[in-house]
C-alpha positions as CSV (number, residue, x, y, z in Angstrom):
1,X,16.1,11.7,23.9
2,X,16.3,8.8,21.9
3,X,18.9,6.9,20.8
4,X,20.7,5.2,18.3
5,X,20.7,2.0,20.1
6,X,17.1,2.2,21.4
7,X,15.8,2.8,17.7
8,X,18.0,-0.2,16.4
9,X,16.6,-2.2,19.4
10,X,12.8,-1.1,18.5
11,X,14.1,-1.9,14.5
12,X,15.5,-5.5,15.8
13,X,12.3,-5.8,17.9
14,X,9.9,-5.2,15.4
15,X,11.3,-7.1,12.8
16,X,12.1,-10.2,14.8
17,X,8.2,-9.7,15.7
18,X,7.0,-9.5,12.2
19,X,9.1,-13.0,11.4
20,X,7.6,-14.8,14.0
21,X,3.9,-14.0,13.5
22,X,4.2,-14.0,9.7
23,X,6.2,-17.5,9.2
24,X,3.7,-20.5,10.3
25,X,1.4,-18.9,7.6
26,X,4.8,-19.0,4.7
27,X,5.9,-22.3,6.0
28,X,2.5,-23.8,5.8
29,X,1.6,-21.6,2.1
30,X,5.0,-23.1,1.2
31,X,4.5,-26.5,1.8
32,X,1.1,-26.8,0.4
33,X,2.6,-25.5,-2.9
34,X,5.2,-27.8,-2.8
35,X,3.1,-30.5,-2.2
36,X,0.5,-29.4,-5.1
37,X,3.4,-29.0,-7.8
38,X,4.7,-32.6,-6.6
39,X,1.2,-33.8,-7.6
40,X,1.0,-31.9,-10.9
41,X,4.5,-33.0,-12.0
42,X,3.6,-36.8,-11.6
43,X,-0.2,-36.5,-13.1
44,X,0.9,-34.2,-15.8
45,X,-1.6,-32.1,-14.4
46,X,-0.5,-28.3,-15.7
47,X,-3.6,-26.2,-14.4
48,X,-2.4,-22.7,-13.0
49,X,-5.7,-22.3,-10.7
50,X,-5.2,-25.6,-8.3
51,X,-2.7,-24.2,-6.4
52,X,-4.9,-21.1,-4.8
53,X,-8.3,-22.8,-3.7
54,X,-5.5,-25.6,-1.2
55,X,-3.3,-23.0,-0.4
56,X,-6.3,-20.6,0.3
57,X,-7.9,-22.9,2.6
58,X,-4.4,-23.8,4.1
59,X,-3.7,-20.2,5.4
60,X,-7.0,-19.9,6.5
61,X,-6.9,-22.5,8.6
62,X,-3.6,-21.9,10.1
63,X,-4.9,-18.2,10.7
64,X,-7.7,-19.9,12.6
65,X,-5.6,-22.4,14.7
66,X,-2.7,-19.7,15.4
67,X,-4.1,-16.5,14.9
68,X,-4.6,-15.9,18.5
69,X,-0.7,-16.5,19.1
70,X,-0.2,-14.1,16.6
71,X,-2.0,-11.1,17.6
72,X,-0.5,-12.1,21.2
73,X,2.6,-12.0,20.0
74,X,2.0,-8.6,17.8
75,X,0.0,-6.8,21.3
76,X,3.0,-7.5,23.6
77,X,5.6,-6.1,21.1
78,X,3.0,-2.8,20.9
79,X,2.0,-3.1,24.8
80,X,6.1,-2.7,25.4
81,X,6.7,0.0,22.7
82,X,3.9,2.2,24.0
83,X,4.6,1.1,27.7
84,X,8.4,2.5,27.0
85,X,7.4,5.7,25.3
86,X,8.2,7.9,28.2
87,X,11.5,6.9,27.9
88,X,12.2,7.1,24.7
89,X,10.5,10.7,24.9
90,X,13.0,12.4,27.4
C-alpha cells in the first residue's frame, strides 16, 4: 500500500520535474519580452503584435536546442514512476 510520504515524494518529484523542463522556455519567453518592451518604450513604438512573431521564434528555438534535455528529463521521471509501481502497489 501506498503511502503518505511516497505520494508527497511522487508530488515533490513531479513538480520539481515540471519546473525544470518548463523554465529555459519561461526564462528565455521572458527575456525576449523584456527586451522587446525595452525597445518599444524608447522608439515610442506601441504595436501589440511585435512581441509574438520574437517571442514565437525564441521558444521555438530553445525547444529545438533543448528539447532533447527536456523529454530526457520528463522519460526518467516516468521511467522511475512506472519502474516503482510494484511498490507502490503492495
Amino acid at each position: 500500500m501506498i503511502t503518505e510520504g511516497q505520494v508527497l515524494d511522487i508530488a515533490r518529484d513531479a513538480i520539481y520535474t515540471i519546473i525544470m523542463a518548463s523554465a529555459p522556455v519561461l526564462v528565455v519567453s521572458l527575456v525576449v519580452g523584456l527586451i522587446i518592451s525595452i525597445f518599444q518604450t524608447v522608439t515610442s513604438i506601441q504595436e501589440q503584435t511585435l512581441t509574438f512573431v520574437p517571442k514565437i521564434l525564441a521558444v521555438f528555438v530553445t525547444l529545438m536546442i533543448g528539447g532533447s534535455w527536456m523529454l530526457g528529463l520528463m522519460t526518467d521521471f516516468t521511467s522511475t514512476l512506472w519502474s516503482n509501481l510494484g511498490t507502490f502497489l503492495r
